[in-house]
KEKOL-242890 format. One record per atom (N, C-alpha, C): x, y, z. Coordinates in steps of 0.02 Angstrom, whole numbers, plus 32768, in hexadecimal, padded with zeros to 4 digits. Layout:
# residues N
XYZ;...
# end
This chain:
# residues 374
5A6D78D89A58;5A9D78A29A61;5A7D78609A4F;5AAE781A9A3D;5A9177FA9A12;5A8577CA9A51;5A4877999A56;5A3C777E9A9C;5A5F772E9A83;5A8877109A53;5ACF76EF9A39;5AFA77149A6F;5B2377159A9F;5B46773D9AC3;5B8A770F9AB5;5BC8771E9AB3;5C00770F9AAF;5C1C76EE9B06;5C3F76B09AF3;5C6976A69B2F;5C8176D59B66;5C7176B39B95;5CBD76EF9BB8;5D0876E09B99;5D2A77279BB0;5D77771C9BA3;5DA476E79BD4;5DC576C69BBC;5DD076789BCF;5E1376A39BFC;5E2976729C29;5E7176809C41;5E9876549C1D;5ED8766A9C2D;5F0276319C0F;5F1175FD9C1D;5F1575C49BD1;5F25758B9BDF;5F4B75629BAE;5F7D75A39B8B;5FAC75729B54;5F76759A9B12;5FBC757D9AF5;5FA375A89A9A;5F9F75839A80;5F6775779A3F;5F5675549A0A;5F61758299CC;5F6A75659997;5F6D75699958;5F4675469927;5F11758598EB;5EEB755798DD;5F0775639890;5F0E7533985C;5F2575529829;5EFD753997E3;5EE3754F97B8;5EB4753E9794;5EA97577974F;5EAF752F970E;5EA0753C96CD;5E53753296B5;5E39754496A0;5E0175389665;5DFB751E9637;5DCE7514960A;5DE374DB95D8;5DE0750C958B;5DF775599584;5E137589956F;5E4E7597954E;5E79758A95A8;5EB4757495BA;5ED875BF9597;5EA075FD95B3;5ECD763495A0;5EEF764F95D6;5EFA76329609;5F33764B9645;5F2B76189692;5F46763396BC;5F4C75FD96E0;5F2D7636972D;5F007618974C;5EEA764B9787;5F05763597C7;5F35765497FE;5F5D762C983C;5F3976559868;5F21762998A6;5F06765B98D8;5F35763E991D;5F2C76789945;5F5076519995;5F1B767A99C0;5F12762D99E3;5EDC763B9A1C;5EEE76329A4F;5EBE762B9A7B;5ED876139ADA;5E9D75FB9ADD;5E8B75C49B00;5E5475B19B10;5E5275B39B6A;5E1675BA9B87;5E01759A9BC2;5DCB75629BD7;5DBE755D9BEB;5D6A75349C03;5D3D75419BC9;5D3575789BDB;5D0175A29BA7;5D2E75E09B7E;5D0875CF9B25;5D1376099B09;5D6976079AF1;5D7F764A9ADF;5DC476359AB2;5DD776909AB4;5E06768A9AAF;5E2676BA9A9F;5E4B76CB9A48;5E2076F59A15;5E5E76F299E2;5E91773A99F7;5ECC771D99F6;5F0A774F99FD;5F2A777999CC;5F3B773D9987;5F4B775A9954;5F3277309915;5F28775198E7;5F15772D98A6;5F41774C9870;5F457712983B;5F86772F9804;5F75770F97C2;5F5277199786;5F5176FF973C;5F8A76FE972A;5F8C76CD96F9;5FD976C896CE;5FC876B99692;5FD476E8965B;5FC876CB9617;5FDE768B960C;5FB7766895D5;5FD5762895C9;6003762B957A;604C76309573;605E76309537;603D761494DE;602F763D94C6;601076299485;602875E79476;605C75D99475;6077759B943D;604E7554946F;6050756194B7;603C752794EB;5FF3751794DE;5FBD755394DD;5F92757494C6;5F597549948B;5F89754F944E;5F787540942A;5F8F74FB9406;5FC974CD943B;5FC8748E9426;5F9C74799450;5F7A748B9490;5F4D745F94A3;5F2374579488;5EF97490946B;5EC2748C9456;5EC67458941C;5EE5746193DD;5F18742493C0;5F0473D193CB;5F2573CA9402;5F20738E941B;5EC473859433;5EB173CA944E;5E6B73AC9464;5E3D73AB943B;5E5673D09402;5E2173B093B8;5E2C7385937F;5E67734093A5;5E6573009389;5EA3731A936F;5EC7733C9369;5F187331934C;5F4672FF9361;5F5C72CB931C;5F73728E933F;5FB9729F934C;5FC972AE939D;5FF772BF93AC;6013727B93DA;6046727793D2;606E724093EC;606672359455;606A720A946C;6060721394A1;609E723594D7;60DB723C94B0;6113724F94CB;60F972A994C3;60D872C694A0;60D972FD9481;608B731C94C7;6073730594D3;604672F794FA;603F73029551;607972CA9568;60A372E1958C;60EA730E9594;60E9733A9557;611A735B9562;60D573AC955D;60B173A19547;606F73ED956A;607673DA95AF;606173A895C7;606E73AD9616;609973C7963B;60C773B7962F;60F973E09643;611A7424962E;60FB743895FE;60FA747A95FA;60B8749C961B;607B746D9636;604D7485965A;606474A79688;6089746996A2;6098745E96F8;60D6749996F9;60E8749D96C5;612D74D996CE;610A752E96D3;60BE752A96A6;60B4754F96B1;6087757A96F0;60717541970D;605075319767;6082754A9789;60C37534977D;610C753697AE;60FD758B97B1;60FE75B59775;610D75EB9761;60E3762E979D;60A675FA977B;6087762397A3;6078762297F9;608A75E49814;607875D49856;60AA76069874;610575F59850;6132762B9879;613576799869;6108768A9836;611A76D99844;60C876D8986D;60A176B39866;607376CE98A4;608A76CE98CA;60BE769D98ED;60CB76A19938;60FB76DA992F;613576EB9920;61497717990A;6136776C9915;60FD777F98F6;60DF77C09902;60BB77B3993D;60AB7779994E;6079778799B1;60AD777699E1;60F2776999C9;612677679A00;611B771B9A35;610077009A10;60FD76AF9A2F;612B76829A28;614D766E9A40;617C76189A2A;615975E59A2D;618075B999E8;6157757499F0;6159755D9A25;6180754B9A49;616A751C9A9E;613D75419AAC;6118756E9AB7;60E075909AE1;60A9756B9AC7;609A75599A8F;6064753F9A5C;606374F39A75;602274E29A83;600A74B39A96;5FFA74749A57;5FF1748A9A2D;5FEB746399E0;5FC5749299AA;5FBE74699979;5FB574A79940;5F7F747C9923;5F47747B98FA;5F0D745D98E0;5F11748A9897;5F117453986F;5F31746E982B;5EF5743197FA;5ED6746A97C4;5EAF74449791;5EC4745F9754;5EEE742E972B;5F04742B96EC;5EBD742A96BB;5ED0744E9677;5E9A74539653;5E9A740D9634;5E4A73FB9641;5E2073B8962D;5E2373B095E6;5E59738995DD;5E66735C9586;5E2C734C9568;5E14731795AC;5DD372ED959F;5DB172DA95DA;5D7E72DF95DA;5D4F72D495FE;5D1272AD95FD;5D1872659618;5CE7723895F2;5CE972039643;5CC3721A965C;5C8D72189691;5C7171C9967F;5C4771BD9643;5C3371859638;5C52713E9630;5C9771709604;5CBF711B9613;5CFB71189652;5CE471369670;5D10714896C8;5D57716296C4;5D5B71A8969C;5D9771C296A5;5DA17200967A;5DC37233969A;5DD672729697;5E29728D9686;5E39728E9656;5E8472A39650;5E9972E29640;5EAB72F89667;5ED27357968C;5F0D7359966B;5F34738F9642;5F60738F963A;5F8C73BF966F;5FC7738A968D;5FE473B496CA;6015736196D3;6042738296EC;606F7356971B;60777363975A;604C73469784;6057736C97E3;6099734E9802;60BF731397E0;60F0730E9812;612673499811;613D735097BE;6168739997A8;615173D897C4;610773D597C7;60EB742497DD;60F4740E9842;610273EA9867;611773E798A0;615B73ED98AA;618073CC9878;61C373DE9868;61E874299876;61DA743D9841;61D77485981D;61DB74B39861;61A0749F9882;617B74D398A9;619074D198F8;61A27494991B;61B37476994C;616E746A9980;613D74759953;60EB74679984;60D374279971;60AA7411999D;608C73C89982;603E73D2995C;605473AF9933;601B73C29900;5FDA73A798FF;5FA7739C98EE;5F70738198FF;5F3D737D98C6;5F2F735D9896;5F18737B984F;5EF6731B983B;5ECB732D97FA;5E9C72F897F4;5E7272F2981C;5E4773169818;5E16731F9849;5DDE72EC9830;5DC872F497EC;5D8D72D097E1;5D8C72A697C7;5DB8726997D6;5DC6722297C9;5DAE71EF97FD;5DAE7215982D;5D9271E2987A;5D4171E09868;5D2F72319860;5CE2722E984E;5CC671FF9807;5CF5720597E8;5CC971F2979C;5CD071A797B7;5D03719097E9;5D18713F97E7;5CDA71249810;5CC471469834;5C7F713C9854;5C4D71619843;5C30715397EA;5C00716B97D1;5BEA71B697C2;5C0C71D797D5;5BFF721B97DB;5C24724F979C;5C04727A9797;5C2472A69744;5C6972B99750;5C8D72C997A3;5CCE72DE9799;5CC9732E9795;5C8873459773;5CA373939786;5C5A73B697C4;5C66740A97AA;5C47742A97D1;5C6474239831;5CA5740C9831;5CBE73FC9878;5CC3744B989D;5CB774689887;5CB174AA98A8;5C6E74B598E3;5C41747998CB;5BFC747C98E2;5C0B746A9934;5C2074489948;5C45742F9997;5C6A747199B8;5C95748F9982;5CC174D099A4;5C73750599AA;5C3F750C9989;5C1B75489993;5C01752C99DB;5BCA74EE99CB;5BB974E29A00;5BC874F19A57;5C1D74DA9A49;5C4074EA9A7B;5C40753A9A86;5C52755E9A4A;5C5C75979A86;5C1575D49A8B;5BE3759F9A6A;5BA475D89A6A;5B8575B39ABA;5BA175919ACE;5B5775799AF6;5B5B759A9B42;5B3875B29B77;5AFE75939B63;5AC975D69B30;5AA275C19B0C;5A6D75F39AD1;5A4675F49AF7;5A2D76439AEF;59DE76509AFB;59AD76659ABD;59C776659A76;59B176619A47;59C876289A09;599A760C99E9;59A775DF99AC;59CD76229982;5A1075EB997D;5A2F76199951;5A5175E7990F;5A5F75F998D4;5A9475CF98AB;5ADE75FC9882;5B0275E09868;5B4375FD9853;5B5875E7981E;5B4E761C97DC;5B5E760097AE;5BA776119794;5BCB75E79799;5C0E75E3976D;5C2375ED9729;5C3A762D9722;5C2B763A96D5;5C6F764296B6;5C9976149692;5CCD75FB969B;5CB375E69645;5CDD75A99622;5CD175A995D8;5C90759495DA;5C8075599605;5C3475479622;5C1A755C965F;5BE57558964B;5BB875709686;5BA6753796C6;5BBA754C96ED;5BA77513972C;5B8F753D9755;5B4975069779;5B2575409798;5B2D74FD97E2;5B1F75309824;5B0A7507986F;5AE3751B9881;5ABA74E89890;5A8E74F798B6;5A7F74EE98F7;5A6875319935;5A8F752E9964;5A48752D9994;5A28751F99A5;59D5750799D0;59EF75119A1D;59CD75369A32;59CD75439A87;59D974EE9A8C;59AF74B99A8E;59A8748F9AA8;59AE74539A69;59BA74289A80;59C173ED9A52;59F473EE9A23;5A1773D19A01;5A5473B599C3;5A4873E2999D;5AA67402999D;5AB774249966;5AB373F69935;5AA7741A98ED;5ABA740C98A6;5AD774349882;5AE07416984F;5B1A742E982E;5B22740D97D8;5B22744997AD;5B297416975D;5B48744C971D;5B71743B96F3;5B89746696BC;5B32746B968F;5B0C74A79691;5AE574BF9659;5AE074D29629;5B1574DC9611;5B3374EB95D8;5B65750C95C0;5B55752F9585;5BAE7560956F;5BA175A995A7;5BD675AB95B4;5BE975F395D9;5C15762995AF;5C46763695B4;5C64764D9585;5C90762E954F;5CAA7608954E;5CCF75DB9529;5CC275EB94D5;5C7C75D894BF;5C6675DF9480;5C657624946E;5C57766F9497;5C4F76A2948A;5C8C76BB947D;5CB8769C949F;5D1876B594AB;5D20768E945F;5D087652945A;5D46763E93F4;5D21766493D2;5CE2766F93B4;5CC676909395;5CE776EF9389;5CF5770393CA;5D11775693C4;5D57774393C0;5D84773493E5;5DD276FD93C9;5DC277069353;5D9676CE9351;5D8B76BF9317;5D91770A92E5;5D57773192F7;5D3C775F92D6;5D6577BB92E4;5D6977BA931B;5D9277FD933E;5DC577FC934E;5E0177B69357;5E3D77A3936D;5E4977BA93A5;5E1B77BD93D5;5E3377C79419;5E15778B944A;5E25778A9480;5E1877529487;5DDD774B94C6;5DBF777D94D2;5D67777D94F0;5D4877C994E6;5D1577CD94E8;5CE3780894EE;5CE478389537;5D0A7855952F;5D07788E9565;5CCB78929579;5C9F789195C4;5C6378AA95DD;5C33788F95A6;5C2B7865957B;5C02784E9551;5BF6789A9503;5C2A78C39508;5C1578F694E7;5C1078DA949B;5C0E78B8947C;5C2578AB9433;5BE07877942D;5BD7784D9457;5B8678359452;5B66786F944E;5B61789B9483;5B4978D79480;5B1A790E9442;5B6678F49402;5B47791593E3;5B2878EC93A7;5B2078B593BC;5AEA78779390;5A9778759394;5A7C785B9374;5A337838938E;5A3C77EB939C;5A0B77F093A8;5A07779393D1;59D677799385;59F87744936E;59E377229324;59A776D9934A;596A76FA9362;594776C39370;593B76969363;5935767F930F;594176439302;597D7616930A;59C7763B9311;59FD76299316;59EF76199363;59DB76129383;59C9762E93CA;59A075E593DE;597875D793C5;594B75B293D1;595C756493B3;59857558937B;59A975319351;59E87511939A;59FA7551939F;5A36754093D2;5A2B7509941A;59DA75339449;59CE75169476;59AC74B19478;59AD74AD9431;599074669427;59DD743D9412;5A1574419435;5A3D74229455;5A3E73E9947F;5A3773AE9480;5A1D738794A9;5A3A738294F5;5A7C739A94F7;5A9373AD954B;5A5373D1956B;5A3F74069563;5A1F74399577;59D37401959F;59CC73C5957A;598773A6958E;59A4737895B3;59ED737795C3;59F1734495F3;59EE7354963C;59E173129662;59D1732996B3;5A0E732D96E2;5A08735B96EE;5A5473539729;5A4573119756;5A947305976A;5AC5731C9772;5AD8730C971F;5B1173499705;5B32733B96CF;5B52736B96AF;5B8D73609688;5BCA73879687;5BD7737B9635;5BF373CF9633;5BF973D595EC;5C4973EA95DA;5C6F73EC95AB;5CB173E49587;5CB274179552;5CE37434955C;5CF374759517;5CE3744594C4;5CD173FF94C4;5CC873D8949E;5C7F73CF948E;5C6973F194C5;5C2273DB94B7;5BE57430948A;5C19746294A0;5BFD74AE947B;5C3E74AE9441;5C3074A9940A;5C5A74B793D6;5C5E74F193AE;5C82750C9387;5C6575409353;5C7375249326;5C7474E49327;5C6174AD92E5;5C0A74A792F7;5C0A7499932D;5BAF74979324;5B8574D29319;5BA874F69335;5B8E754B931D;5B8B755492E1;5BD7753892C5;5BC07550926C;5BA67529924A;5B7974F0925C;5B5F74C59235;5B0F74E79221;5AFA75129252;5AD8753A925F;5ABF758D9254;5B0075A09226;5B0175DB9217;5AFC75CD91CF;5AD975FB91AE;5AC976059165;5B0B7623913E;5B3B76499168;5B7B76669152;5B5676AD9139;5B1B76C89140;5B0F7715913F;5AF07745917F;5B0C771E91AE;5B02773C91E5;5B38776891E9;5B2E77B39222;5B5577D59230;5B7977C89263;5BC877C49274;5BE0779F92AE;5BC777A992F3;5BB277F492F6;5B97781B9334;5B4C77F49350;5B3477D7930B;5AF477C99327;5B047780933C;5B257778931C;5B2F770D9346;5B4177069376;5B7F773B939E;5B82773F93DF;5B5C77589405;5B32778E93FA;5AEF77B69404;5AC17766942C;5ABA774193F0;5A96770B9405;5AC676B99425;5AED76C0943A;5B24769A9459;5B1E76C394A7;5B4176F094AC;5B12770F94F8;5AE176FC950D;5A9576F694D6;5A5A76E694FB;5A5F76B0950B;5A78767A94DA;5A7A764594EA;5A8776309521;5AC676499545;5AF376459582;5AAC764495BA;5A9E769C95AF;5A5A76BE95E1;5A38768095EC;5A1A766195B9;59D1763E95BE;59DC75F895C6;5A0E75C195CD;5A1875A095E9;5A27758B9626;5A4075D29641;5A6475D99683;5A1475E496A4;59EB76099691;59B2761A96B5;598575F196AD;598875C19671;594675869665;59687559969B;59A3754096BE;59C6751D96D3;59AA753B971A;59B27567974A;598575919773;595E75859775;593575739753;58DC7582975D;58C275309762;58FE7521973B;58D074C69732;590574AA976F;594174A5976B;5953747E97C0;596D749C97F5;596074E497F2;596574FF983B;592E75389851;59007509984E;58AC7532985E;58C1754498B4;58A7758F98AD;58AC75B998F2;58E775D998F4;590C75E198C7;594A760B98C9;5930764C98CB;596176749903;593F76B99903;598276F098FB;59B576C798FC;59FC76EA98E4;5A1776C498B1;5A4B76E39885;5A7676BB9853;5ABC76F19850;5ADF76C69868;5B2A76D89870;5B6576E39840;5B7877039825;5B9976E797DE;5BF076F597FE;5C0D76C197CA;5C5976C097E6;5C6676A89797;5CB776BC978D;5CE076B79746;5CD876DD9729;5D1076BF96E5;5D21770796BD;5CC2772896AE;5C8E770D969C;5C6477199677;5C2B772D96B4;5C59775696D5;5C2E7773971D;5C4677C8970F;5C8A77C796E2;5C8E782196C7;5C6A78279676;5C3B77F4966C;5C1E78009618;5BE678309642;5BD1786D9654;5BA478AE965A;5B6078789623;5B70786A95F1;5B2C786395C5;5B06781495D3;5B3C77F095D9;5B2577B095FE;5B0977B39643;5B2077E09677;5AFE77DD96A9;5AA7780B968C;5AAF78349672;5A73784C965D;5A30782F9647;5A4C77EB9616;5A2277D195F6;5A01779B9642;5A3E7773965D;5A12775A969F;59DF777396B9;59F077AE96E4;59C777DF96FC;599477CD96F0;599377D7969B;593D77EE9664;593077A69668;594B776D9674;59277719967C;5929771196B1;592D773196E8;591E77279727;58FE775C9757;58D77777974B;58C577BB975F;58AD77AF97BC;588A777697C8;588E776497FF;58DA775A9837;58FB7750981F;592977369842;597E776E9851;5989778A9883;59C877BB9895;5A007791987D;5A0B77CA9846;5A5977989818;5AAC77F59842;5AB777C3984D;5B0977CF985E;5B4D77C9985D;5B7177D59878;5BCA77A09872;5BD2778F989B;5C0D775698B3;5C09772998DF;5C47775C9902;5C6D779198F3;5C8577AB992F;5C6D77C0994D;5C2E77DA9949;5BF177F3999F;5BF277B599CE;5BFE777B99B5;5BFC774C99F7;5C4777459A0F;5C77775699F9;5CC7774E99F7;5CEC771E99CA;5CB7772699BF;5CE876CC9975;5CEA7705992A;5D3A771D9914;5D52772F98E9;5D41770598AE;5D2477559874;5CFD77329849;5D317712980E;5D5A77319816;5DA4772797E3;5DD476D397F1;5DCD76D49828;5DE47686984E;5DCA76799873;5D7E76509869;5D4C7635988C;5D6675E69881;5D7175E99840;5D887596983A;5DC9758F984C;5DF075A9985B;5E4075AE985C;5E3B759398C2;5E1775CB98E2;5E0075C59931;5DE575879935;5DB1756A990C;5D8E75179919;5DD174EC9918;5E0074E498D1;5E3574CD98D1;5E5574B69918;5E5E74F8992F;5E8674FA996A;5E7274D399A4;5E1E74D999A0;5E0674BC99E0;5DF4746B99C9;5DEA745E9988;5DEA74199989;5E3973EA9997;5E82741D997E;5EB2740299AE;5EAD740899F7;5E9B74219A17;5E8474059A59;5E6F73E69A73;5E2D73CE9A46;5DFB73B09A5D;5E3273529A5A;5E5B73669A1D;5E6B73209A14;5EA273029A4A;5EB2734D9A6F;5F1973359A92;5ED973289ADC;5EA7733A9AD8;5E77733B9B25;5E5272E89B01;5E5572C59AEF;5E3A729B9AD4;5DF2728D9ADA;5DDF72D39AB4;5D8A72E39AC2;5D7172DE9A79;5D2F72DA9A6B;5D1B72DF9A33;5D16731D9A0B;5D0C730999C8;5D17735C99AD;5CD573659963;5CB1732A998B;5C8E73349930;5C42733A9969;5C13734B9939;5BD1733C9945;5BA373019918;5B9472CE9938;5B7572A69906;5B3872BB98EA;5B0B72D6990C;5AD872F298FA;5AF9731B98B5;5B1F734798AF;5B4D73709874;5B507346985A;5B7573269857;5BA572F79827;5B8572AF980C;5B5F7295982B;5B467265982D;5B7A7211983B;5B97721A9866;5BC971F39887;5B8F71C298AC;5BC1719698AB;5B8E715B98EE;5B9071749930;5BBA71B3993B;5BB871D0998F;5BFB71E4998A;5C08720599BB;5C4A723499D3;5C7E722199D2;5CA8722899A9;5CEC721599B1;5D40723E99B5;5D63722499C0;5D9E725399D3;5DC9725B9989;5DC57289996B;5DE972A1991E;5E3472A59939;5E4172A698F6;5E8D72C598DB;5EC9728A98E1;5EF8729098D2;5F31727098CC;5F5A729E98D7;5F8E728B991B;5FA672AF9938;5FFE729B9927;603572E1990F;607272D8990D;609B73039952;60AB72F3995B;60CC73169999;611973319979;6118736F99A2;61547386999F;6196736C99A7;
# end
């Protein structure tokens, strides 16, 4: 048994809804929880594809298509229509009504993300998606943080904290989602928290690109690649990779424009993802070793917690350290971020804080979100 031990099971105290896109934006993940004091209950969880045509004008717009601003806000609202979609057939198949739901914590996929010049723009409409839904909505989470210096993401780092404590082992949790975000979780002293790099994101356009599907089953198709060391080594002299946390990275910042600036064009496709996996592996674990010295567990949660070959390669860069999933502690590895969602709307209707500055690098604790009421 893992000495990370999971919450107790909470009693009841009202239902949350956590609802949350990626910056992918290949479906939409709804969770319903219960919270108590301690710990959380997930009840039901529900993916929703995200329609191709929605799909693929975002991306559109997020690689500089000069799209009108009316056109812009009209993705939002096909966001938010598609949030609606999914919030009511979740409630729906767990037999919940909206009045039972205490509020819903909803993160629209990040347009832009620019921390430096103090602001973050989500595509979503929360007053329509409160509308729609008859729950009060709770969304923009990382606008309070970035407004007080801080990157705005990794807000998940406050929800682990919360429901791991108290630790009897240094543990961290890496989020393997399009990027990689790792926490770091210390018996004693300040969590941290920072995006280390690409997670799946770059490995998913590349097989999309090359196999027309749209990720690598269990990592099997790396599988049958080699790792192109020089491609490998070219890759890690990225200058994110040498920066010091706290700090946060953007589906803008891993390209397969920068990838192919980099490829000779006689590589075999198997082997570039072959070496796109490692990449993933060895940042996530150089990231481990250099800012969370004494880790003796590593937790993995998101889609890139069922890649079989990605967890493998960790393993082999971490040989010291017990690598696992984050449902041995009770936090569902499928809606780990969907459950934070949920509890940072709480944190905001309890007018408590929801970020970690130490994470984020905020001037100190503050109360997130922008709240629509039902």
């Amino acid at each position: 048994m893992s000495s990370l031990q999971p919450a107790p099971t909470p009693t009841a105290e009202g239902y949350y809804i956590g609802l949350m896109s990626g910056p992918s934006l290949d479906g939409v993940d709804a969770v319903l929880v219960r919270f108590a004091r301690q710990g959380l209950d997930a009840l039901h969880h529900l993916w929703l594809a995200c329609p191709p045509q929605l799909r693929r004008d975002f991306h559109a717009l997020e690689a500089g298509a000069a799209y009108p601003i009316e056109r812009v806000l009209e993705l939002g609202l096909r966001m938010s229509g598609l949030f609606a979609e999914g919030c009511l057939t979740l409630l729906g198949q767990a037999g919940v009504q909206a009045r039972q739901v205490q509020a819903l914590g909803c993160h629209g996929p990040t347009l832009l993300n620019r921390p430096q010049q103090g602001y973050c723009l989500q595509l979503n409409q929360p007053a329509q998606l409160a509308e729609r839904t008859g729950i009060t909505v709770v969304t923009d989470f990382p606008s309070r943080d970035i407004a007080a210096g801080g990157q705005g993401t990794v807000l998940t780092a406050a929800f682990l904290d919360a429901m791991l404590r108290p630790r009897r082992c240094h543990g961290a949790v890496a989020l393997l989602g399009g990027i990689a975000h790792l926490i770091d979780l210390p018996v004693k002293g300040p969590v941290r928290a920072f995006d280390c790099g690409p997670g799946t994101l770059i490995m998913d356009a590349w097989v999309q690109r090359h196999w027309g599907c749209d990720y690598d089953p269990a990592g099997g198709l790396a599988a049958q690649g080699r790792v192109l060391e020089g491609l490998l080594q070219v890759l890690l002299v990225h200058p994110y990779f040498a920066l010091p946390p706290p700090k946060s990275a953007g589906r803008e910042t891993f390209t397969l424009e920068w990838l192919q600036r980099e490829l000779s064009g006689r590589e075999r496709e198997e082997d570039v993802l072959a070496t796109l996996l490692e990449l993933t592996a060895r940042v996530i674990a150089n990231a481990v070793r250099s800012h969370c010295a004494g880790t003796a567990e590593l937790w993995v949660a998101g889609g890139g917690a069922h890649n079989e070959q990605l967890l493998q390669r960790l393993a082999y860069y971490l040989p010291g350290v017990r690598l696992g999933l984050t449902d041995a502690l009770g936090l569902p590895v499928d809606s780990l971020e969907a459950c934070a969602l949920a509890w940072l709307a709480r944190q905001t209707l309890r007018g408590l804080p929801g970020n970690v500055p130490e994470a984020t690098g905020a001037r100190g604790p503050r109360i997130l979100g922008a709240i629509h009421p039902a």
